[in-house]
SEPAZA-350722 format. One record per residue: x, y, z of N, C-alpha, C, CB in turn. Coordinates in steps of 0.001 Angstrom, whole numbers, plus 500000, padded with zeros to 6 digits. Glycine has a CB too. Layout:
% residues N
XYZXYZXYZXYZ;...
This chain:
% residues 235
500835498797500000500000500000500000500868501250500000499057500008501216;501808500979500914502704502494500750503405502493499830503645502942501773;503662501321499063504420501587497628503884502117496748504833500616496972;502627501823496542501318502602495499501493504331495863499264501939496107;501046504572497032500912506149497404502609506551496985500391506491499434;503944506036497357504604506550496702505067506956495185505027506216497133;504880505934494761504517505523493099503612506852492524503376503817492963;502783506834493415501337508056492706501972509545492972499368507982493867;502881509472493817503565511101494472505072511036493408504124511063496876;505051510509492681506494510267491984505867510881490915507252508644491739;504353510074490437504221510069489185503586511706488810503295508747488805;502954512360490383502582513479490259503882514274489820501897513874491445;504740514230490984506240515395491080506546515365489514507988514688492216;506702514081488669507497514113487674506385514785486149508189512417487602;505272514733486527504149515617485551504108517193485846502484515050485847;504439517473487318504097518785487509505807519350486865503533519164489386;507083518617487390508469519381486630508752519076485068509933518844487416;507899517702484197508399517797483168508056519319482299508004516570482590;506958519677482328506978521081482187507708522184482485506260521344482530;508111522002483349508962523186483776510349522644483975508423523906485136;510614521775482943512374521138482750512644521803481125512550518783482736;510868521301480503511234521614479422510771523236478890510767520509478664;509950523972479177510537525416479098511455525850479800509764526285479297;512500525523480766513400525878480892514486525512479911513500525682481912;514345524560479538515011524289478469515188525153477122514543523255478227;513839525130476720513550526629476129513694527421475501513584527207476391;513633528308477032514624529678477617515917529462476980514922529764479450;516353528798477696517679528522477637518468528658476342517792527318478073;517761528033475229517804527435473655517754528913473481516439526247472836;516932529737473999516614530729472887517488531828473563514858531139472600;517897532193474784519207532969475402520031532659474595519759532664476798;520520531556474480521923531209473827521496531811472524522458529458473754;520587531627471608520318532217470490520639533580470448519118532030470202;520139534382470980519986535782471121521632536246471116519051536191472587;522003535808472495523518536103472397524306535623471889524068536125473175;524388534711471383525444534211469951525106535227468945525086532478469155;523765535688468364523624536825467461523906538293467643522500536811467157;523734538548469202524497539734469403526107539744469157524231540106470758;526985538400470006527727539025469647528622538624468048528331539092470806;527862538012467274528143538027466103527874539115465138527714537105465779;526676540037465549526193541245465453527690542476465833524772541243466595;528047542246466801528861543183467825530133543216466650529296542381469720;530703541935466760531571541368466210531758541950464501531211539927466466;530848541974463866530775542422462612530815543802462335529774541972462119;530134544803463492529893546211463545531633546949463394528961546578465188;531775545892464688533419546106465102534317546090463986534002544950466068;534100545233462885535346544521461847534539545571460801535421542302461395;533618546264460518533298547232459672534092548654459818531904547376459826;534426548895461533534564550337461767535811550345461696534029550976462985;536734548712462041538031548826461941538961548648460481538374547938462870;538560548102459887538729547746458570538556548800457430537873546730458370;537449549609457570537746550661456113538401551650456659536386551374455220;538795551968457913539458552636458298541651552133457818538723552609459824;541244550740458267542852550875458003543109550650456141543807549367459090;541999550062455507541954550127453953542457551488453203540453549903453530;541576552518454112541843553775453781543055554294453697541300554429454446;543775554293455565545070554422455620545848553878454381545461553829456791;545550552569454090546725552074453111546727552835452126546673550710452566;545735553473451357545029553726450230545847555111449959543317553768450426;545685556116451007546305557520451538548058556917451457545589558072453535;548229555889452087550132555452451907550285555444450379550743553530452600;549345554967449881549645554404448374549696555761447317548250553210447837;548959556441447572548434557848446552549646558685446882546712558815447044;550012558613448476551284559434448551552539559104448127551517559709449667;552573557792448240554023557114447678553974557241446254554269555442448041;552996557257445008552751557400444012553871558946443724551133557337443917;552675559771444158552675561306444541554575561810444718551604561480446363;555061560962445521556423561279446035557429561071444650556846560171447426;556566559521444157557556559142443220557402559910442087557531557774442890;556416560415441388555907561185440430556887563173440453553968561088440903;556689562956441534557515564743441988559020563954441728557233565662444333;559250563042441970561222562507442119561544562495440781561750560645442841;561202561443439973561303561606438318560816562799437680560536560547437607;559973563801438317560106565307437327561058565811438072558722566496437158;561980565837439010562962566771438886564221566004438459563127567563440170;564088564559438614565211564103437801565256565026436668565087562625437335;564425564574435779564270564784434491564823566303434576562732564488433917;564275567583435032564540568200435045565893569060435429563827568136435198;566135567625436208567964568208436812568336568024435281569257566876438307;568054566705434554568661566224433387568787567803432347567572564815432692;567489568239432013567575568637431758568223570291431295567134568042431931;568318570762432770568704571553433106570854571711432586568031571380434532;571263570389433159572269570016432987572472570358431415572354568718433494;572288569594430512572309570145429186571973571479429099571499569476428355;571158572134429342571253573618429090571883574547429040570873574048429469;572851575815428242573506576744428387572925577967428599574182576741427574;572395578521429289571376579402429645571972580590428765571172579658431334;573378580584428155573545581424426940573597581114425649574463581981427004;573310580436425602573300579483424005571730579009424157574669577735423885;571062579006425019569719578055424645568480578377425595570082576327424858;567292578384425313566358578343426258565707577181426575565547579134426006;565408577153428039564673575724427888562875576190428028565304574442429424;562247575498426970561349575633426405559992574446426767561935575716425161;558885574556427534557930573376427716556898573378426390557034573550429248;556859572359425903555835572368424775554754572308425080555875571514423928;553653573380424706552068573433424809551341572581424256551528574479424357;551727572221422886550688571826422033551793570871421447549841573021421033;551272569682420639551917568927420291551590568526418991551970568160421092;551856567486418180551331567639416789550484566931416586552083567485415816;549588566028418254548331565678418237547131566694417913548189565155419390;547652568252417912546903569025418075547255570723417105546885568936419591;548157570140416645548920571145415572549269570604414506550127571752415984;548555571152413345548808570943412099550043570868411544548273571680411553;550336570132410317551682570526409480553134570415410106551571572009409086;552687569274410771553870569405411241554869570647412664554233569517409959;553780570720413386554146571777414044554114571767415656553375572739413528;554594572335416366554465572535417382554336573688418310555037572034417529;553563574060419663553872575265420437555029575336421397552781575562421158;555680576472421462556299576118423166556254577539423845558226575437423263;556486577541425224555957578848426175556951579680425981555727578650427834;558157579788424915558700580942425163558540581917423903560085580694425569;558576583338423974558641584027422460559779584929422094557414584921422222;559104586474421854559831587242421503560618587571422667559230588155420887;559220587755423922559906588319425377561534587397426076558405588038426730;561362586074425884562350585702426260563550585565424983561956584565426983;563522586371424125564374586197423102564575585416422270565130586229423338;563352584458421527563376583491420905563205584819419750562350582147421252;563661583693418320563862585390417152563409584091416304565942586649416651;562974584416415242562571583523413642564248582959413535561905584909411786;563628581812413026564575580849412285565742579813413166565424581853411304;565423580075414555566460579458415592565477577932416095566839580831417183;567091577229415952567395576222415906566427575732417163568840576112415855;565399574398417025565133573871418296565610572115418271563415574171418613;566199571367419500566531570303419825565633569833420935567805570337420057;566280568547421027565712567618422645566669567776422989565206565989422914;566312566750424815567611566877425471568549566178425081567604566673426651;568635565112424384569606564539423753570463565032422646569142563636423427;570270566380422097570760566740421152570010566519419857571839566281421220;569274566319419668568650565868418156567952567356417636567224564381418303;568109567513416162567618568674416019566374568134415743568244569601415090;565273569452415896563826569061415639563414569837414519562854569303416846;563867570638414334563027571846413605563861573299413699561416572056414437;562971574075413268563202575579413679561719576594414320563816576325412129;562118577600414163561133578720414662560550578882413803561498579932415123;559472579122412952558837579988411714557708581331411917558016578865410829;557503581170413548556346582094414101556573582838415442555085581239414314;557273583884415660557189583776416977556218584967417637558621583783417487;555672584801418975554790586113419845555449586392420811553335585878420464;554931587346421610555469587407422684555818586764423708555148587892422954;554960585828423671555081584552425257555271583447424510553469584196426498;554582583072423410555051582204422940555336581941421091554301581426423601;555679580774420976556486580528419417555794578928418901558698580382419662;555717579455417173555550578372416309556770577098416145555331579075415013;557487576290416471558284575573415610557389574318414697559471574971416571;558414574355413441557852573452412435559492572597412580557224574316410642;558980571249412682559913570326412426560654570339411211559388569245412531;561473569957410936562493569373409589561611568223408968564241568601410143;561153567241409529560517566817408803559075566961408096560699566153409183;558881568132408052557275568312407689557352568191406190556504569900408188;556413567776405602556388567188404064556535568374403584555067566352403415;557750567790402528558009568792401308559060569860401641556635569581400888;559751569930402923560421570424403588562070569903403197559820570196404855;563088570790402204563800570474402524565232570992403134563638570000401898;566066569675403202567050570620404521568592569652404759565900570631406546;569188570535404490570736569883403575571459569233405592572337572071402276;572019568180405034572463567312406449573935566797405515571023565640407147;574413566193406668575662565746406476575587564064406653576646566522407514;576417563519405761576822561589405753577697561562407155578156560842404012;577941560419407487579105560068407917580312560197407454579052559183408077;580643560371406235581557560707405169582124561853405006581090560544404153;581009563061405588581168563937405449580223564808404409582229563790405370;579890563987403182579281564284402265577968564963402372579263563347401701;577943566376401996576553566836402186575176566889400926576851568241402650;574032566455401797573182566029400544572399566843401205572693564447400073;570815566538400547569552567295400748568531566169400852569210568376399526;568004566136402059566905565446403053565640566141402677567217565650404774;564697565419401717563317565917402226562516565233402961562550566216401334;561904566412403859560468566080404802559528564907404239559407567514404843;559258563474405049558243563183404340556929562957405056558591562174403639;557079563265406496555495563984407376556380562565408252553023563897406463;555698562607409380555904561985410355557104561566411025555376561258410161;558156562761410861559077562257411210560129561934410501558757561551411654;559595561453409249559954560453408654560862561999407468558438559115408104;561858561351406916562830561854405675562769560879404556564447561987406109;563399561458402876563595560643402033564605561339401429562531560231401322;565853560763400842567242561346400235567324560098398943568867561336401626;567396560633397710567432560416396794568866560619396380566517560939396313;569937560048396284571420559961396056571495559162394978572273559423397195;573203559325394637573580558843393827573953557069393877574443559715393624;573891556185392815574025554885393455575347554562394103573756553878392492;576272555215393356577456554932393887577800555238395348578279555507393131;577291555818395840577401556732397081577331555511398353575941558044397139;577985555399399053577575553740399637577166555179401402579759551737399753;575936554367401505575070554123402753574714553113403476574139554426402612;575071553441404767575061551865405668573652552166406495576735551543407028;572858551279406244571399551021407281572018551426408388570646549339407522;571373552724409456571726552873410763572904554305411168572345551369411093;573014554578409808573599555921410166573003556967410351574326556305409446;573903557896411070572918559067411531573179560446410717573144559383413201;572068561301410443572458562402409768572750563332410370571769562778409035;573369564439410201573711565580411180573257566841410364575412565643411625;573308567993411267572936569262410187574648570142410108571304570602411075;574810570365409107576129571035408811576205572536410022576105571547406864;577288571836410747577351572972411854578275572030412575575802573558412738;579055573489413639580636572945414653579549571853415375581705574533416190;578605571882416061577913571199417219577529569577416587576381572201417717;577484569458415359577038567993414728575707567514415510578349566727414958;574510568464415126573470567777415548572919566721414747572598568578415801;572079565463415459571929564359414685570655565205414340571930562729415326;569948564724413075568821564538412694567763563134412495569043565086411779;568419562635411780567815561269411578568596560282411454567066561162410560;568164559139411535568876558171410887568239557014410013569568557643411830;569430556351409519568899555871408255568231554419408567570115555796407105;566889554263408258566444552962408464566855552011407380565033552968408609;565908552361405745566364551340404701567204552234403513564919550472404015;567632551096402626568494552046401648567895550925400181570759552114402116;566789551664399305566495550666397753567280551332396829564763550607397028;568006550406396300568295550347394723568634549186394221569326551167394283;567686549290393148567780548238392082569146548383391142566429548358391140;569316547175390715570977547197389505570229548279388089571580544728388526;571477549174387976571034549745386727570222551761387160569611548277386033;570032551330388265569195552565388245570177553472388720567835552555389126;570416554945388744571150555736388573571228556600390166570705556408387280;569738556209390711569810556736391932569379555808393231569024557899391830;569649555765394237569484555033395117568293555995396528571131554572395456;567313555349396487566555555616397907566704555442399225565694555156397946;567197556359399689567238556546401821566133556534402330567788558045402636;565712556245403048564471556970404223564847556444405507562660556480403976;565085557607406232565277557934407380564508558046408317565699558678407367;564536558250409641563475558811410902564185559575411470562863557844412015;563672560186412378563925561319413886564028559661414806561948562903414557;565000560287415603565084559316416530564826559835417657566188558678416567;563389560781417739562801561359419209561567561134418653563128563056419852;560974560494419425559514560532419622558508561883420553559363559147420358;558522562829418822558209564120419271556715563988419914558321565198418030;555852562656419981554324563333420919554570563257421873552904562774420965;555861563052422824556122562650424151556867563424424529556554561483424408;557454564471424091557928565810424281557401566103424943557997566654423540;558206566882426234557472568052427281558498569213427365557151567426429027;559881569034426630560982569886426773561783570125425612561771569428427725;561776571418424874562342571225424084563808572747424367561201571059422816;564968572741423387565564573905423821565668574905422404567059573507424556;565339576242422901565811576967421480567293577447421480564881578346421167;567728577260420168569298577638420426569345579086419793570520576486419601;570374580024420346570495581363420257570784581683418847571492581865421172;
């Protein structure tokens, strides 16, 4: 008999807590929920505020290191340039306009009458190569037309010594019509008759056929004038 009444007080206790084992349970399930999402929530807010912040930083290192290197190679260049310069024999000259944007063969640069640029003076690169001359000048600034502008011509010197006549054939480009006998080696350079021996061009191919009386040159500029930013006028 007293095993029954205990039996019946077991079977009550364990009906009245399975309920309240298992919403505690729950609870429980759904706490842990909540805060695993906060702080995965927390966690993400955090890696947003820290992160484009140091992206940025890098970004600001990068534009400046660019920036540093960009200012270092223009004054190289410009020491370079400078170095070649005789501030009595030559001006140094920045080109405005280029012959992306100037007809015929031509170019602008910022200096004119005021700084003493005069018609017909000589302009080079920094390497020495002649480019052209003056044909226009203003006050602040001046026309040069290259040597090679078509139809342009303009007496140079061989390696030999021998002086011929180079015409313009647009781009740079020359054509010298000589005699066959005259021997030309692919790769020589022309100069303009003067103490300084400026190069002009040099010789890419050389045609002649047996029999024919004259032999074909064509030459180039060996400056790639659209990439000009410096040119010098000589006095």
């Amino acid at each position: 008999m007293m095993n029954s009444r205990l039996r019946g007080v077991n079977l009550k206790l364990l009906g009245l807590l399975t309920p309240l084992v298992v919403t505690l349970l729950v609870v429980l399930f759904l706490l842990r929920s909540q805060i695993s999402y906060a702080l995965h929530s927390t966690a993400f807010s955090i890696g947003r505020l820290i992160w484009p912040v140091t992206d940025q930083a890098k970004e600001s290192s990068n534009v400046e290191q660019a920036r540093n290197e960009s200012v270092t190679r223009e004054n190289e260049e410009l020491k370079r340039a400078l170095g070649y310069v005789d501030t009595e024999s030559a001006h140094l000259s920045y080109v405005l306009s280029s012959l992306r944007s100037s007809p015929y063969e031509t170019i602008i640069i910022d200096q004119g009458g005021a700084a003493g640029v005069e018609y017909g003076q000589k302009v080079v690169s920094e390497g020495g190569v002649a480019l052209g001359e003056v044909v226009e000048v203003y006050d602040k600034v001046s026309k040069v037309q290259l040597y090679s502008a078509y139809g342009k011509e303009l007496e140079v010197v061989l390696p030999d010594g021998t002086h011929v006549v180079a015409a313009g054939a647009g781009s740079q480009n020359f054509v010298l019509n000589l005699p066959s006998g005259l021997e030309i080696a692919q790769g020589a350079m022309l100069t303009l008759p003067s103490s300084r021996n400026l190069f002009v061009a040099q010789i890419e191919e050389v045609k002649e056929s047996p029999g024919d009386a004259f032999q074909v040159v064509y030459a180039r500029s060996p400056v790639n004038v659209y990439s000009l930013s410096r040119v010098y006028v000589e006095n």
